[in-house]
C-alpha positions in Angstrom: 20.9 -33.3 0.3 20.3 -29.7 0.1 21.4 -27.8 -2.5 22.5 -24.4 -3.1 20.0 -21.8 -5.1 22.5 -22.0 -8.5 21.9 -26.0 -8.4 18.5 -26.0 -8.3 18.0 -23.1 -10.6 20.0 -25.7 -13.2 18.8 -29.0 -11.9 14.5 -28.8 -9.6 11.5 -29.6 -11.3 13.7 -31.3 -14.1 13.1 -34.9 -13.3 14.3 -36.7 -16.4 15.4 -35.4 -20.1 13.0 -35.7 -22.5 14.0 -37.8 -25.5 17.4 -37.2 -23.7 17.2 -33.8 -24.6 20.1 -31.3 -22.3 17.6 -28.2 -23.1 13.8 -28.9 -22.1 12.2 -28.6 -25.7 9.5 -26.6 -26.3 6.1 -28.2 -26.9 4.5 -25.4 -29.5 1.5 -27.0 -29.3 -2.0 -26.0 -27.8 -3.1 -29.5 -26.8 -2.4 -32.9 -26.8 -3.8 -36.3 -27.7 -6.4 -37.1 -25.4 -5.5 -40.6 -23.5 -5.6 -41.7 -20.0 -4.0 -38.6 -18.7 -5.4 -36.2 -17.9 -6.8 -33.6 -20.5 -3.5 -31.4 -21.1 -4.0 -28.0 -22.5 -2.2 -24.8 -22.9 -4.9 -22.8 -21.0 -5.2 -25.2 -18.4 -1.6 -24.9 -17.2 -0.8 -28.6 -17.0 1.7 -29.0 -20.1 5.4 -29.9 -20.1 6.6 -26.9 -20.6 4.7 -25.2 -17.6 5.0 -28.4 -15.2 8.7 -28.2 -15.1 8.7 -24.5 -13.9 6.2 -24.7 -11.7 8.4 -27.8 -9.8 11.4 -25.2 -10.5 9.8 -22.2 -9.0 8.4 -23.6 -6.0 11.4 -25.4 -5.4 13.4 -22.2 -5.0 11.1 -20.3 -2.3 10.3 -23.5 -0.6 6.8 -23.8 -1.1 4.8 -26.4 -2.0 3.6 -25.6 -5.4 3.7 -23.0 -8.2 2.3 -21.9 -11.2 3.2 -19.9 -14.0 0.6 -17.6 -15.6 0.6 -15.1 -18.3 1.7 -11.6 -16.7 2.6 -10.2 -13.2 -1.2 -9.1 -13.0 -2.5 -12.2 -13.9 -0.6 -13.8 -10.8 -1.8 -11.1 -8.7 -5.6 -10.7 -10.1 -5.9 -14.3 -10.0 -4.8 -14.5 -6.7 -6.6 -12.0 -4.9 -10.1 -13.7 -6.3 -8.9 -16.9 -5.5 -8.3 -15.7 -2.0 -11.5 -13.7 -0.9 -15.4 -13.2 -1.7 -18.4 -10.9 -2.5 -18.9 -9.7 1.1 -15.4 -10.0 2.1 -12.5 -7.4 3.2 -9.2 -7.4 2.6 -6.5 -5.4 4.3 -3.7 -3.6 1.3 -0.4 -2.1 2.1 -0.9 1.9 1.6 2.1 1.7 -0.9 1.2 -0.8 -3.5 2.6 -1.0 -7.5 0.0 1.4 -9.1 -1.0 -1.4 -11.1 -2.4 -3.4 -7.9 -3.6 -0.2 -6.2 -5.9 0.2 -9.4 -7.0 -3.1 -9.7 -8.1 -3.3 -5.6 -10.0 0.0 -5.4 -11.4 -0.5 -8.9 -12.6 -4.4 -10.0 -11.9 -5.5 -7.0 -14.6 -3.3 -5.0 -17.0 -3.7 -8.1 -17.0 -7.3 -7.4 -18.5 -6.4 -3.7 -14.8 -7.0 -2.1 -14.2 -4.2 0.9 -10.6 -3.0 0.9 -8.9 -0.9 3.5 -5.9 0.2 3.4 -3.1 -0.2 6.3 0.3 1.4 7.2 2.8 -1.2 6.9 5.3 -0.1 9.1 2.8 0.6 11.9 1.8 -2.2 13.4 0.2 -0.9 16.7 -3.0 0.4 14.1 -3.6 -2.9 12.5 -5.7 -4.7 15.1 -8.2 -1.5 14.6 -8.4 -2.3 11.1 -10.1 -5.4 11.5 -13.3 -6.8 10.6 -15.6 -9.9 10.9 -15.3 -10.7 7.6 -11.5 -9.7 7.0 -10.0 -12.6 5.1 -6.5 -11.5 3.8 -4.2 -9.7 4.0 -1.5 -8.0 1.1 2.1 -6.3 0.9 5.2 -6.0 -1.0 8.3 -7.4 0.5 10.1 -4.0 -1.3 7.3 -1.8 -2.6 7.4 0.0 -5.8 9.0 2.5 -6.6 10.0 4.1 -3.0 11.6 0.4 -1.8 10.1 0.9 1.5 10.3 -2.6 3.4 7.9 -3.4 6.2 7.9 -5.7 9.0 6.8 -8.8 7.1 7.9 -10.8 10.4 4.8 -9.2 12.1 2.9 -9.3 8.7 3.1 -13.0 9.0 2.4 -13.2 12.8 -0.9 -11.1 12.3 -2.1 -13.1 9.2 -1.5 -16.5 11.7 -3.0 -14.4 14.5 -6.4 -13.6 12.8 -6.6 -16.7 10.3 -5.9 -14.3 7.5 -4.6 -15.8 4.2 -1.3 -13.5 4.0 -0.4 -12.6 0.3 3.3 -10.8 -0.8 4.1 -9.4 -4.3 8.0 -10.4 -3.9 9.0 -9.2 -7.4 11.4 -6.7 -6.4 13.1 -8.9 -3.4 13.1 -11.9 -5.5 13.3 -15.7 -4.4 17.3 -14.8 -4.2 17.3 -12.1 -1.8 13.7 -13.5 0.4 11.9 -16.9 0.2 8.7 -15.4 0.9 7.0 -18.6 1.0 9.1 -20.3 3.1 9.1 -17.0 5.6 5.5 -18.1 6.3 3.3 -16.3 3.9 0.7 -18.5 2.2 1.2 -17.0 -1.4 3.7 -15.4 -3.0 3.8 -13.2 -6.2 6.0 -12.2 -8.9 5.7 -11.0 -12.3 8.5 -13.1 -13.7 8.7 -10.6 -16.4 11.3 -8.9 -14.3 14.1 -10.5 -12.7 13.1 -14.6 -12.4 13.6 -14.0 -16.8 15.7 -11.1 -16.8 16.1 -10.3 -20.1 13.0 -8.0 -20.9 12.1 -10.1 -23.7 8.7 -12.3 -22.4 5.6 -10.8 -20.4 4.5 -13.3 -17.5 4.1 -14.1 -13.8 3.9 -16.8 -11.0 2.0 -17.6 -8.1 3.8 -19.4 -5.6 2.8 -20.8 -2.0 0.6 -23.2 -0.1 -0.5 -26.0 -2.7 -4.7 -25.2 -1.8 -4.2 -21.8 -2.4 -2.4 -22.0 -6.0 -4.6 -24.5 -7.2 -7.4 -22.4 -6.5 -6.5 -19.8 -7.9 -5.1 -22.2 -11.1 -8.9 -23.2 -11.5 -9.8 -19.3 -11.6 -6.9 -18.6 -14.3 -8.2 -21.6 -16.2 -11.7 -19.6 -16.8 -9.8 -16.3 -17.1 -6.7 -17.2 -19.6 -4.1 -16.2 -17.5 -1.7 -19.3 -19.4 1.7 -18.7 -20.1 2.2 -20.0 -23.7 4.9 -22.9 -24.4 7.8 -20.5 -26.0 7.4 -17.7 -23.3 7.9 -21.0 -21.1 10.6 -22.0 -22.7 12.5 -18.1 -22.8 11.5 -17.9 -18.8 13.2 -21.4 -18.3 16.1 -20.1 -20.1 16.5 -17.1 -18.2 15.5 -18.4 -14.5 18.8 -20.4 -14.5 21.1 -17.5 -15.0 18.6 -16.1 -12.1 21.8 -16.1 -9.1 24.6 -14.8 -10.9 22.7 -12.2 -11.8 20.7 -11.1 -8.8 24.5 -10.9 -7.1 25.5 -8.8 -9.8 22.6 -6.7 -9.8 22.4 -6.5 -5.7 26.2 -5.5 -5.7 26.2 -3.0 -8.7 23.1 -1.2 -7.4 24.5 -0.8 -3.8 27.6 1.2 -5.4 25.5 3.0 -7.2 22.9 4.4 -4.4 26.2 5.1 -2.3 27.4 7.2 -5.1 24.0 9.2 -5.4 23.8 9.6 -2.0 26.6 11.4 -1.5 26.2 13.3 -4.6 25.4 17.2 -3.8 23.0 17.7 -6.7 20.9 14.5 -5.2 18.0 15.4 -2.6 17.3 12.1 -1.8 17.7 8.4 -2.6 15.9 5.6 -1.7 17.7 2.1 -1.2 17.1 -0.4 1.8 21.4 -1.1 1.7 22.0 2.5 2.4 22.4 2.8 6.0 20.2 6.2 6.2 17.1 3.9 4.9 14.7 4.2 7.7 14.3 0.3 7.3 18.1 -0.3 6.5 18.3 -3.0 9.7 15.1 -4.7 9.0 16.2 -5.3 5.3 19.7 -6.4 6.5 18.3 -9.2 8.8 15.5 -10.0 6.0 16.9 -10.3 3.4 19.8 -11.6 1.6 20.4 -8.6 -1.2 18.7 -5.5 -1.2 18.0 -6.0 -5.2 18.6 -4.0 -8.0 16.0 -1.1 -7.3 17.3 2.7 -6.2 14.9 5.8 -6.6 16.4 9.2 -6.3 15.0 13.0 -6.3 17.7 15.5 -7.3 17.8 19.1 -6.5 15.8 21.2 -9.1 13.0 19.2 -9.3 11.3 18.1 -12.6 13.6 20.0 -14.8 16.8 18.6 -13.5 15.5 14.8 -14.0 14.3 15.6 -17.2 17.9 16.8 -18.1 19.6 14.1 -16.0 17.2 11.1 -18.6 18.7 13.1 -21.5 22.4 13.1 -20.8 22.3 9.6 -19.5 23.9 7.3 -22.1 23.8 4.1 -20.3 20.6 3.5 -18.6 17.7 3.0 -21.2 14.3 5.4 -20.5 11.7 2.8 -20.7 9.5 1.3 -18.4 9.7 -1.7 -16.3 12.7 -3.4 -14.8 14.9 -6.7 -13.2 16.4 -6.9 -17.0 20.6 -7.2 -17.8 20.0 -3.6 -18.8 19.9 -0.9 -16.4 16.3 0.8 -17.2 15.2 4.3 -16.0 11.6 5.5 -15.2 9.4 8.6 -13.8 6.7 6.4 -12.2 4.5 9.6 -12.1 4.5 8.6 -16.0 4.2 5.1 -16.0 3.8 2.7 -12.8 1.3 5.1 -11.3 0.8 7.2 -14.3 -3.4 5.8 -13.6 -3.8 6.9 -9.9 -4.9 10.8 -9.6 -2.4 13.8 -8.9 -3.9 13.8 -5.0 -3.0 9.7 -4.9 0.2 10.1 -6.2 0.9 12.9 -3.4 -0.9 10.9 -1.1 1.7 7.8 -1.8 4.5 10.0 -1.9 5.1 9.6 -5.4 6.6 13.5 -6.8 6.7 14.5 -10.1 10.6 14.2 -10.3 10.9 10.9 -8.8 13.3 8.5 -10.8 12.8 5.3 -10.3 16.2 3.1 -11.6 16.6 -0.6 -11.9 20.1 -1.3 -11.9 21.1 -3.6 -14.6 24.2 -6.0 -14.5 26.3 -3.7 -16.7 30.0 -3.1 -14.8 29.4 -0.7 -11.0 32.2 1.7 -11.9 30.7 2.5 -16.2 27.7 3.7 -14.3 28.8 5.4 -11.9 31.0 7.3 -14.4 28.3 7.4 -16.6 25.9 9.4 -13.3 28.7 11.4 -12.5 29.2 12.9 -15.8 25.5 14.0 -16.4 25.0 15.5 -12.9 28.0 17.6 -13.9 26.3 18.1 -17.3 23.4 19.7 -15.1 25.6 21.3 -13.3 27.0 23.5 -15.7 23.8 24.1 -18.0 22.3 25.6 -14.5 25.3 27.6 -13.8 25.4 28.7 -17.9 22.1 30.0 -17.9 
């Protein structure tokens, strides 16, 4: 029998109780006594406390197998090396978390790896892009922080095409709204930090996908550390189950608020797949099932506005990161991309005055009131002065 995301999010991966436990315990221990098994150590990502999410994660996007590791980047890093060679080229979406933009022009190209990178929603200029040794290729099913959403359809159709291992950073979609791996791409990527825990209180990630692939890549993170210990296990467990009701919350709250913004006259421009002036607004709908919890917006006045808009704000929290119960606000020329150069940032479209919102679960119409009342605050400084 099938069952619905808010079973298995209770119920996968859990295949007995433990001492008849209701709660999976948590095994605070680093290794265990060597029998017959075999060796099971925290580093080597075979524990209880990691087995069960890695049957629970996979379970949810459909894959074959998972694996939890110890940040966003680790699942990504580890990935990526798992996935291609000294000699080899990959092909990266030209709109990438600053984070993986770094870490592909930077380590990755000192460890001999070619990288070129490709417009996403153009795919009439990918064949060009091609080389001999091209061996993968890497997006974001809603890139970070101008939610732009390509045509991952195609994306999967030109990896299968050109025998390229196809690789997706699905944090901000999430297994609710896309099940990247079941949509055809070989490994999928979340830093589980944001919304698959969703309470800002752990750092870690998961790799997700075809088994060959994650266990590759699980034999790379074994040499590198990239272990999630047993209570950040245990608090991601915890928080994964709440993991539906709260993506619908956070999917609904955040499409009321971009409809607000975007009819707001003090807003220049706000960027959210649900909104029907999204250039990809039709390809989200019939991709996904939400368009998550993530809204950018550029107000009129520029850097000084969004400054004052962060300071009369009482609800969302200025801080980075996001996909937590608490609505979190962030310039990503400050933080996300605060390491790529002025001329990168322009080249990505990234301006000065972008704020980048995650949308928390906290009630639609208290931040909307909340917006409303410190654009007015704006408002009338400007006018005062």
């Amino acid at each position: 029998m099938t069952q619905a995301i808010d079973t298995q999010l209770i119920h996968a991966g859990e295949d007995h109780r433990i001492e008849g436990a209701i709660r999976m315990p948590i095994f605070q221990t680093a290794m265990f006594e060597h029998d017959d098994a075999p060796l099971r150590y925290v580093r080597y990502n075979n524990t209880p406390n990691q087995k069960v999410l890695n049957r629970k994660l996979a379970i949810l996007e459909g894959a074959e197998e998972a694996l939890v590791t110890g940040s966003g980047m680790a699942a990504i890093s580890g990935a990526i090396l798992a996935t291609l060679k000294p000699g080899e080229h990959l092909l990266a979406q030209n709109s990438l978390y600053g984070g993986t933009f770094k870490f592909v022009r930077t380590l990755l190209t000192d460890l001999g790896v070619k990288v070129s990178f490709f417009d996403a929603d153009a795919p009439n200029t990918w064949d060009e892009l091609l080389q001999s040794n091209t061996r993968a290729i890497y997006v974001e099913s809603i890139t970070n922080p101008l939610v732009q959403v390509c045509d991952l359809e195609k994306i999967v159709e030109f990896a299968q095409a050109n025998k390229l291992t196809s690789l997706i950073d699905n944090t901000f979609a999430t297994p609710f709204n896309y099940r990247a791996a079941e949509a055809g791409f070989d490994l999928s990527l979340h830093s589980a930090t944001k919304y698959l825990n969703g309470h800002s209180d752990i750092v870690a990630g998961v790799i997700i996908g075809v088994g060959d692939h994650v266990r590759k890549a699980g034999k790379n993170l074994v040499h590198l550390g990239g272990a999630l210990d047993p209570h950040a296990c245990y608090l991601l467990h915890r928080g994964i189950q709440t993991f539906a009701l709260r993506m619908r919350q956070h999917n609904a709250t955040a499409s009321a608020l971009a409809k607000f913004l975007d009819s707001h006259d003090k807003v220049e421009h706000v960027y959210y797949p649900g909104l029907a002036s999204h250039p990809q607004h039709q390809r989200a709908t019939r991709l996904f099932q939400g368009f998550s919890g993530m809204l950018s917006l550029e107000l009129k006045g520029g850097l000084a506005a969004t400054e004052k808009l962060i300071e009369q704000l009482q609800i969302p929290v200025f801080a980075p990161s996001l996909g937590g119960v608490e609505s979190l606000m962030t310039r990503p020329a400050i933080s996300s991309h605060a390491g790529l150069t002025p001329q990168e940032r322009e080249i990505a479209g990234i301006r000065d005055f972008l704020l980048r919102i995650s949308v928390g679960i906290e009630d639609a119409q208290d931040l909307i009131t909340d917006f409303q009342s410190a654009l007015i605050q704006i408002h009338n400084d400007h006018t005062s002065s």
